[in-house]
C-alpha positions in Angstrom: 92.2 85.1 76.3 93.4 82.8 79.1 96.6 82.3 77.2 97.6 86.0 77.6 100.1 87.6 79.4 99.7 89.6 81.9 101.5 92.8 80.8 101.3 94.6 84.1 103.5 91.6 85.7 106.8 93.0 83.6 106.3 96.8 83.8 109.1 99.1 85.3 109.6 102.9 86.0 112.3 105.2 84.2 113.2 108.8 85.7 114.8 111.2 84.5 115.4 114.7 85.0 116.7 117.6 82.7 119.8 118.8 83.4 120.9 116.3 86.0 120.2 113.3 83.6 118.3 109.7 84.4 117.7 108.6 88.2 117.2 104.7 86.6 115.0 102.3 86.9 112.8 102.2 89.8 110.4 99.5 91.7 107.8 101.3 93.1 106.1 104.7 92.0 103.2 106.4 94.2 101.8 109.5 94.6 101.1 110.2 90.9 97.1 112.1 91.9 95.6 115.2 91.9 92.9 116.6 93.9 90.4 119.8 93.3 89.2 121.9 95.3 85.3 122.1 95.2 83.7 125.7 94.9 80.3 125.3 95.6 78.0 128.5 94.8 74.0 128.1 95.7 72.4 129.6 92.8 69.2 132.0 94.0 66.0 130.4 92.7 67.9 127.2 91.4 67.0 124.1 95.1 67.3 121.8 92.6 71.0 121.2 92.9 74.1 123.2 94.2 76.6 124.4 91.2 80.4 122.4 92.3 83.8 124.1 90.4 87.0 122.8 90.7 89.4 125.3 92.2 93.0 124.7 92.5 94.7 121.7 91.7 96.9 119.4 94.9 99.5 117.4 93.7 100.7 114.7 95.9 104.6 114.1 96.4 105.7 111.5 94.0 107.4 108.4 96.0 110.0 105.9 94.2 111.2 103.0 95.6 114.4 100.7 94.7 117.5 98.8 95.6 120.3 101.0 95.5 122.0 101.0 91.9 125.0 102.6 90.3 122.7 105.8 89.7 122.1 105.9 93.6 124.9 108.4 93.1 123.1 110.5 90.6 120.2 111.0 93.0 122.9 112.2 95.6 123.9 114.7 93.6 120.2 116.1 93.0 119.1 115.9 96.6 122.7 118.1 97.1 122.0 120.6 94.4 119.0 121.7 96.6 121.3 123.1 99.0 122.9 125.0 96.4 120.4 126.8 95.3 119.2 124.6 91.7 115.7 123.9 93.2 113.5 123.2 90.2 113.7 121.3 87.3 111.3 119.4 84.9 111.2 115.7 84.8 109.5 112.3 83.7 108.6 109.0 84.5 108.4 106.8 82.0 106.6 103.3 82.6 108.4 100.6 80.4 107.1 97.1 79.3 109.2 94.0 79.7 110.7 94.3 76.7 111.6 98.0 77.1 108.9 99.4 75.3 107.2 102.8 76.4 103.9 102.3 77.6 103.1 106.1 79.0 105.1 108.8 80.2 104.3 112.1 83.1 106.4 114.7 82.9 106.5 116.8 85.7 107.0 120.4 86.5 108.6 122.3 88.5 109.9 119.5 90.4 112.3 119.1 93.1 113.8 116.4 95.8 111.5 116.7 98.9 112.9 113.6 100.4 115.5 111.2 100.6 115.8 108.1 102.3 118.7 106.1 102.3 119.2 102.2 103.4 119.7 100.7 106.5 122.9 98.9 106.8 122.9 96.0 108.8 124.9 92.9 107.5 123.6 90.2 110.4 120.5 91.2 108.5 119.5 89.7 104.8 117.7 92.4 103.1 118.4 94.3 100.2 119.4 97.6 100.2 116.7 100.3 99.6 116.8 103.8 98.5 113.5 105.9 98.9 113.0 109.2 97.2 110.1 111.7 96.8 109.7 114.4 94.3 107.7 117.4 95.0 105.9 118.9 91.5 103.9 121.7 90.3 101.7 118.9 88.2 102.1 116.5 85.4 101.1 115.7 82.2 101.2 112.9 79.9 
């Protein structure tokens, strides 16, 4: 098995969202959790233990990370449509091997642009050129 490749080493993030189309490829993806709240009820009778339900579900903002890219543009025109009204929509993020290949997919509801940052530009420094953009959701699934 040492002759293996590691599969993780090639892997990159598609996004897309309906009715605005696909955001591109992306470098980094965080955020993709959910949290329950704990209900705890103390049974009468029952010292043995304390009965734990999960309550209601906290999604974390999604965060992408990338170089900007010819569908910087594309992502412009989401983060606008927010002031316009066009809030929610449903997307995905699809997680591609190096040869392209689907490896899983979340598609999220209800989501929106929360944040966008844009790059610093500074040309007496040599950096690339970073977009940053975080997606607020109602949940996922995959």
């Amino acid at each position: 098995m040492a002759d293996a490749p590691d599969e993780a080493l090639g892997l990159r993030f598609q996004v897309h969202v309906e009715d605005i189309g696909d955001l591109g490829d992306w470098q980094k993806c965080e955020g993709l959790a959910v949290e329950y709240d704990i209900f705890e009820y103390k049974e009468g009778g029952e010292n043995g233990y304390v009965h734990r339900f999960p309550g209601r579900a906290k999604h974390q903002n999604i965060k992408l990370t990338r170089p900007i890219s010819p569908t910087s543009s594309t992502v412009a025109a989401w983060v606008g449509k927010v002031l316009n009204g066009h809030v929610r929509s449903t997307a995905w993020i699809r997680v591609l091997d190096a040869s392209g290949k689907q490896v899983v997919q979340w598609n999220l509801t209800g989501a929106f642009p929360a944040r966008w940052t844009g790059p610093t530009l500074d040309v007496t420094a040599s950096q690339v050129a970073t977009e940053v953009l975080e997606i607020a959701h109602n949940g996922f699934t995959t």
